[in-house]
C-alpha positions as CSV (number, residue, x, y, z in Angstrom):
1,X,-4.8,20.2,-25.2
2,X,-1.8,19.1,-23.3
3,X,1.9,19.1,-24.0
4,X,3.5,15.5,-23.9
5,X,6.9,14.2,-24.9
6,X,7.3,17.2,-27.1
7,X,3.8,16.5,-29.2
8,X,0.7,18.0,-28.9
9,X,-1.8,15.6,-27.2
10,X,-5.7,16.3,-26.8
11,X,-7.6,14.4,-24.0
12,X,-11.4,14.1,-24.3
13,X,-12.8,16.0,-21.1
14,X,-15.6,13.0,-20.9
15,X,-12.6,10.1,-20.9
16,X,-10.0,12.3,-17.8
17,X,-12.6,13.8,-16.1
18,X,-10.8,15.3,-12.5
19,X,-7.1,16.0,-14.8
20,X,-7.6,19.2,-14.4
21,X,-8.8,20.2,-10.6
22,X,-6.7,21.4,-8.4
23,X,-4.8,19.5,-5.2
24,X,-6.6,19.1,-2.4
25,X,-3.5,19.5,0.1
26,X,-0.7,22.1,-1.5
27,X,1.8,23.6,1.0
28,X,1.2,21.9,4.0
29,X,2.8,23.3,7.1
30,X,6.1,21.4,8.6
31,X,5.4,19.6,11.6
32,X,8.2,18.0,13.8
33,X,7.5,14.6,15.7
34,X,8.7,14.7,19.1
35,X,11.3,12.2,18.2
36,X,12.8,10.3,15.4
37,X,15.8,7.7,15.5
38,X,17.2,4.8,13.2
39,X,16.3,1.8,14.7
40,X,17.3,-1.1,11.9
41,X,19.3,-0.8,8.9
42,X,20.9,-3.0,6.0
43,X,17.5,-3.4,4.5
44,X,17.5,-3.9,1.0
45,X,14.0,-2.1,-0.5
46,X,12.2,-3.1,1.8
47,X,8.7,-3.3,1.0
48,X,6.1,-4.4,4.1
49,X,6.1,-5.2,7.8
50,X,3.7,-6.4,10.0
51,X,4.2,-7.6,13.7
52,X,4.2,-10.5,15.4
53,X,2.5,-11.2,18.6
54,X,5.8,-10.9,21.0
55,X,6.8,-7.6,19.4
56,X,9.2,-8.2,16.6
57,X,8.2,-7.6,12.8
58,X,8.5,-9.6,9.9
59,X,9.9,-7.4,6.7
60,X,9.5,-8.9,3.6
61,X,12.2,-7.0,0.5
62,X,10.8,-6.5,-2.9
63,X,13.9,-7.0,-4.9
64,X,16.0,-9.9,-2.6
65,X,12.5,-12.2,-2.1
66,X,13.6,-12.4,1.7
67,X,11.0,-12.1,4.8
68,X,13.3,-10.6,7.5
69,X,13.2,-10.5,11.5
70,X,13.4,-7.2,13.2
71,X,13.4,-7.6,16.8
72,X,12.4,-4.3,19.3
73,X,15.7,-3.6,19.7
74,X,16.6,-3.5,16.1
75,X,18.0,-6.6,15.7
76,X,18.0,-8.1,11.9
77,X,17.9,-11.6,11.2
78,X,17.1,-13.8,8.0
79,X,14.0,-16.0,8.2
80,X,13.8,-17.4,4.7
81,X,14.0,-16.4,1.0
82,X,10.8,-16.9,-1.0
83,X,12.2,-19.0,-4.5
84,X,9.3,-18.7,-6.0
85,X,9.5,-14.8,-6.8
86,X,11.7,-15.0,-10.1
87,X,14.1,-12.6,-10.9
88,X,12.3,-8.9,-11.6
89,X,13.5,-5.4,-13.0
90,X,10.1,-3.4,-12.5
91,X,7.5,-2.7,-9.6
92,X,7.0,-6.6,-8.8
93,X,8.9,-9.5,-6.1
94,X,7.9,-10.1,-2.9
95,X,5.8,-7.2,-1.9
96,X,3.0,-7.2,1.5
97,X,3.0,-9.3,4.4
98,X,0.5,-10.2,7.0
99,X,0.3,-12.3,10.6
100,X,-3.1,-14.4,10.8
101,X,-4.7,-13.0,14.1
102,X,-4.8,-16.7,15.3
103,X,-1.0,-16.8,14.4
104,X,-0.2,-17.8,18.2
105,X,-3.0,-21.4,17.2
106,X,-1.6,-21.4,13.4
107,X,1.7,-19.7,13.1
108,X,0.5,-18.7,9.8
109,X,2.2,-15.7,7.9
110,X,0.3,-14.2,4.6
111,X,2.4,-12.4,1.6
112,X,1.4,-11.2,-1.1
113,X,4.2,-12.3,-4.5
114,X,5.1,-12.0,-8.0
115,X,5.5,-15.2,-9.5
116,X,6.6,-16.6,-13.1
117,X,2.9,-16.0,-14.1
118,X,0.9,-13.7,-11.7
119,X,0.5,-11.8,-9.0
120,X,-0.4,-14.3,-5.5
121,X,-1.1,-14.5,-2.3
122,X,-0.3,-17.3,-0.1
123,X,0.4,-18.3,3.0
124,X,3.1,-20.0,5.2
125,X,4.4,-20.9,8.7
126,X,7.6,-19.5,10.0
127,X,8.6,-22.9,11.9
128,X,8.1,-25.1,8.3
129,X,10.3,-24.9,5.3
130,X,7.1,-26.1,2.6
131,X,6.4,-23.9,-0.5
132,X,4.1,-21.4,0.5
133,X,0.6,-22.7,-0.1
134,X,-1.2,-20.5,-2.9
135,X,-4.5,-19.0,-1.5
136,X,-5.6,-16.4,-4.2
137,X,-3.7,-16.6,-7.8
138,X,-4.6,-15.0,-10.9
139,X,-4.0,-11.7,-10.3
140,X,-1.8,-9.8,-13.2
141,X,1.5,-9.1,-12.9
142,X,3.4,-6.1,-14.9
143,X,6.2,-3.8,-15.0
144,X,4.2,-1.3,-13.1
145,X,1.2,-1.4,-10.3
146,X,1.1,-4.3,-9.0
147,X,-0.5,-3.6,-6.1
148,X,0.2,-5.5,-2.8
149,X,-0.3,-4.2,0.3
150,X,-2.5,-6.5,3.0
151,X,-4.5,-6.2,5.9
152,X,-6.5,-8.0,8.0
153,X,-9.5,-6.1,8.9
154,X,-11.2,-5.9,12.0
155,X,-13.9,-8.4,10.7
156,X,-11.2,-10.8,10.6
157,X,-11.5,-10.9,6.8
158,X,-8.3,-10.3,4.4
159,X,-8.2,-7.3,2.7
160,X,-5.7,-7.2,-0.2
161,X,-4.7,-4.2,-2.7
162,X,-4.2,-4.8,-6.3
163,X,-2.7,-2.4,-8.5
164,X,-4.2,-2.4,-13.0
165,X,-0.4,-3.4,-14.3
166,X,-0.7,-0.9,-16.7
167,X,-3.7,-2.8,-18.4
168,X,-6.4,0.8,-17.5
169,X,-9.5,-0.8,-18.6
170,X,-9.3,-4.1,-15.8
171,X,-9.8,-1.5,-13.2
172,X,-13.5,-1.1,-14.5
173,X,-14.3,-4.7,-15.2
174,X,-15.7,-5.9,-12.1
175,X,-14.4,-9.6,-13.3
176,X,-11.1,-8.8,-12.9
177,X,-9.0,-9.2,-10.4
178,X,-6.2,-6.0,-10.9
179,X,-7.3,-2.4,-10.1
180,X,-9.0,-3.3,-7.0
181,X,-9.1,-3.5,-3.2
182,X,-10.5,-7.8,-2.5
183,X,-11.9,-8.8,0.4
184,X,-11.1,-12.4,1.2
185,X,-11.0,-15.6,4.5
186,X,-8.1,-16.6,5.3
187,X,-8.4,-19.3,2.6
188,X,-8.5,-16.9,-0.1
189,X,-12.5,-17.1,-0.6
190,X,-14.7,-14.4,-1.0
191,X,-15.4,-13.0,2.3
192,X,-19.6,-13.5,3.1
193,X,-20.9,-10.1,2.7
194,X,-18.8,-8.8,0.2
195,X,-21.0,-6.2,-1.8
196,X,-21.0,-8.4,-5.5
197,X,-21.7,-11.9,-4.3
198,X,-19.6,-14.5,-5.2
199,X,-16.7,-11.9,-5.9
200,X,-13.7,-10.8,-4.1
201,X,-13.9,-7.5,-4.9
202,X,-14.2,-5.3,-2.2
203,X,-14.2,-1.4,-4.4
204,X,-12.8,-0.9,-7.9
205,X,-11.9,1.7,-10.3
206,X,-7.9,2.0,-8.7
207,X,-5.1,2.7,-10.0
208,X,-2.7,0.7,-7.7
209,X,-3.7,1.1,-4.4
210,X,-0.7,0.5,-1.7
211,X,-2.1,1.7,1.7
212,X,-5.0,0.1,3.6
213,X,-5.6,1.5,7.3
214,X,-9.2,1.8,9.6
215,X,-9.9,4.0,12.1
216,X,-11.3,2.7,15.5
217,X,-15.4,2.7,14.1
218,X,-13.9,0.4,11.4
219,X,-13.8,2.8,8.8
220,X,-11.5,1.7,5.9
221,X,-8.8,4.3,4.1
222,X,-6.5,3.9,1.1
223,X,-3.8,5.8,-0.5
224,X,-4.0,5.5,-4.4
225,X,-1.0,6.4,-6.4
226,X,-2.6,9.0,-9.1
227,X,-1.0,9.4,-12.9
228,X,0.8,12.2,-14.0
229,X,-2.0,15.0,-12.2
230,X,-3.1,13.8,-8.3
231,X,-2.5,11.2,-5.8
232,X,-5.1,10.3,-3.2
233,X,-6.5,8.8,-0.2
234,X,-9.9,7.5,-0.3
235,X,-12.3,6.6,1.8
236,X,-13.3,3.7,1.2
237,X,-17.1,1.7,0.5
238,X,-17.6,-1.7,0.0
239,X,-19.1,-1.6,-4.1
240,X,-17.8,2.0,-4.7
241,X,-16.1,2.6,-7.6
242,X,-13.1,5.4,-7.4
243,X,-12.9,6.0,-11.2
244,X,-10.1,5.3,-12.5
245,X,-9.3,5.6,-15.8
246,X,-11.9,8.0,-16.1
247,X,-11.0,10.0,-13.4
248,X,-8.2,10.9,-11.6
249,X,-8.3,12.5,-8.1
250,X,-12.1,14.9,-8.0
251,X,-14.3,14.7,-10.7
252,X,-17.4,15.6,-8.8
253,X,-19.5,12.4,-11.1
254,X,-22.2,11.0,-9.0
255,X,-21.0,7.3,-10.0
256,X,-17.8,7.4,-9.0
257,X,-16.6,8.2,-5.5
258,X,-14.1,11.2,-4.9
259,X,-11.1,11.1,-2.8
260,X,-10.9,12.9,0.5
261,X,-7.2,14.3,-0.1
262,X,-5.3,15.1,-3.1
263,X,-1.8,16.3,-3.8
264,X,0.4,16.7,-6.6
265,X,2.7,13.5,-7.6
266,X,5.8,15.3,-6.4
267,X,4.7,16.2,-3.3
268,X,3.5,12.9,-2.4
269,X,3.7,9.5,-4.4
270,X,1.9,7.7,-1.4
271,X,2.7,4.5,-0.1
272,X,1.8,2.8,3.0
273,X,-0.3,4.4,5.4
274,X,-1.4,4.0,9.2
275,X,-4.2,5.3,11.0
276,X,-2.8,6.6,14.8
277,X,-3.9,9.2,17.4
278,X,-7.1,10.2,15.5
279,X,-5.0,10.7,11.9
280,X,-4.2,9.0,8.7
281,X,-0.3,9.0,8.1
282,X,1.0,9.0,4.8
283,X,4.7,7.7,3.8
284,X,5.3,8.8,0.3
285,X,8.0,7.9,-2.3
286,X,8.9,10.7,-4.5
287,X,7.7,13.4,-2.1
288,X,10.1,12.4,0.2
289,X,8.2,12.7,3.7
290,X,5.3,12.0,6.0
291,X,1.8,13.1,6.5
292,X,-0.4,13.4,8.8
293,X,-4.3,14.7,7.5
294,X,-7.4,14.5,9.8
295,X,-10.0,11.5,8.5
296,X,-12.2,14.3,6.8
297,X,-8.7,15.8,4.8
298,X,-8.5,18.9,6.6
299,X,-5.3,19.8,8.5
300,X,-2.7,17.9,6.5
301,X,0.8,18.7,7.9
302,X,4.2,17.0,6.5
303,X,7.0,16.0,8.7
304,X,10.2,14.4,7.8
305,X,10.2,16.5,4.2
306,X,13.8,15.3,2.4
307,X,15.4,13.9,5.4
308,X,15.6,10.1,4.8
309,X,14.9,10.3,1.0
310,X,11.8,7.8,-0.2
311,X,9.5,6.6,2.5
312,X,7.5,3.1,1.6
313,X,5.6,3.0,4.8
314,X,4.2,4.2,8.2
315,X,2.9,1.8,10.2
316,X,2.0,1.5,14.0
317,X,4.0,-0.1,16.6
318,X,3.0,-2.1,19.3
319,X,4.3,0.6,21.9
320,X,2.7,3.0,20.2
321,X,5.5,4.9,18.3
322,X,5.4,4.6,14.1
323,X,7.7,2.4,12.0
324,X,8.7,3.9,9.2
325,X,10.4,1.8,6.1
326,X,12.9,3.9,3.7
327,X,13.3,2.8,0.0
328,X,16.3,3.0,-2.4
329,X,18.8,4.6,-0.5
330,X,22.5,3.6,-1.2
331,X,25.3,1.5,1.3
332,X,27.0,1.3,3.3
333,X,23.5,1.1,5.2
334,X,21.2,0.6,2.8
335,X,17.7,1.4,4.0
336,X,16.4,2.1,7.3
337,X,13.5,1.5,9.6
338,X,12.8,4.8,11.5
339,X,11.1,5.0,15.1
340,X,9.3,7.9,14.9
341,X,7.7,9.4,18.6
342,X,4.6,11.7,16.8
């Protein structure tokens, strides 16, 4: 039995298998990088960033629907706002961004929104003012786990997370679209060899999924924001199914597939994470730092622990240093983008 909200609460083992096993990571030792250093600020929760091909990023922010310019130098300046995210008071706006790897042929930007009716993606060029043309729709939206994050792979195929919105049961229905990581052209068709034919789904059986890295063999990794017992990083098989609701981080079932780190929600919350220098990195929210784990989930080490408060995501540079985004801090600068130096 567990205590909940001051009533007594009994679980059935065979329905939360994995609630009860321990983390996977606890204590991990302090690491320092060899140098950290604000580079941008003014950034109003921001959410994703991805690079463009002369250096800069674009920043998309959840809450103020605008993609934003950050130049190397730390320069900030407003590209456009996206009208079609509504006004929101939970988890959903304008949430990931991609670049097209043709963008220096198409100039085409993906992002990944909340609208009036569903989650989306769509696409859009930086030089044109037109509505952003709708790719994939359909996808729920809610309060809560919506998902978001997106990647092109190195296949050149889409890769785009999607979180349950609170609605459990999608995650195991391979029909739906929420509770899953999708594989996708840049159309917003199911990619050819995608392990359900006809389908965009890529694995299942998430919670809401909001990192996607791969390692240089190509080898996919997600970070999975767990329920009240364990957060994860998976790694990840096209057709696997990583259990959720059924279980949450290890439950050792042979048709689900366990996760290959595991912490406690308050030491991690995990966000965005990048794959550098032969490690996954891991920016999490309410744990308030970074970390760095080897690819099998040995050797996790934190860094940055409760200096720069909630951190939404680590990502790779072009001159090899990490970006770091920070979430919800207060004025007078608002939040940050950190060049870290591992």
């Amino acid at each position: 039995m567990v205590l909940a909200s001051g009533a007594w609460v009994t679980y059935a083992v065979g329905e939360w298998r994995g609630w009860w096993a321990d983390p996977l990571v606890e204590d991990a030792p302090v690491a320092r990088p060899a140098a950290v250093e604000p580079l941008a600020s003014g950034l109003r929760v921001p959410w994703d960033l991805a690079f463009l091909p002369d250096g800069s990023a674009l920043v998309t922010e959840r809450d103020t629907a605008r993609i934003r310019k950050v130049a190397p130098d730390g320069t900030v300046t407003d590209v456009r706002t996206i009208t079609e995210v509504p006004e929101m008071d939970g988890e959903g706006g304008l949430l990931g961004v991609a670049v097209s790897p043709s963008y220096e042929q198409d100039n085409l930007i993906y992002i990944y929104f909340t609208s009036e009716v569903d989650n989306r993606v769509a696409r859009l060029r930086l030089d044109s003012q037109d509505p952003p043309e709708p790719i994939l729709t359909g996808i729920t939206r809610g309060q809560i786990h919506n998902g978001g994050r997106m990647r092109f792979g190195p296949d050149g195929m889409l890769y785009v997370t999607t979180g349950e919105a609170d609605d459990r049961p999608s995650a195991q229905d391979r029909e739906d679209l929420n509770g899953k990581i999708l594989r996708i052209t840049p159309e917003g068709k199911p990619a050819p060899g995608n392990p359900f034919p006809g389908s965009p789904v890529y694995s299942w059986g998430h919670r809401n999924v909001q990192g996607i890295a791969w390692d240089e063999t190509g080898q996919l990794y997600a970070s999975e924001l767990g329920h009240h017992q364990l957060d994860e990083v998976n790694r990840i098989e096209p057709g696997a199914n990583y259990g959720w609701p059924k279980i949450e981080g290890t439950g050792g079932e042979p048709e689900f597939t366990d996760p290959i780190v595991t912490w406690r929600p308050p030491e991690a919350s995990p966000s965005g994470i990048a794959y550098h220098d032969g490690k996954i990195w891991v920016a999490c929210l309410r744990g308030q730092r970074l970390y760095r784990v080897n690819t099998d989930g040995s050797s996790a080490e934190q860094l940055l622990t409760d200096e720069f408060g909630r951190l939404r995501l680590v990502t790779e540079a072009p001159d090899g240093s990490l970006w770091v985004l920070t979430n919800n801090r207060v004025g007078p600068d608002f939040d940050l983008i950190l060049r870290v130096t591992p």
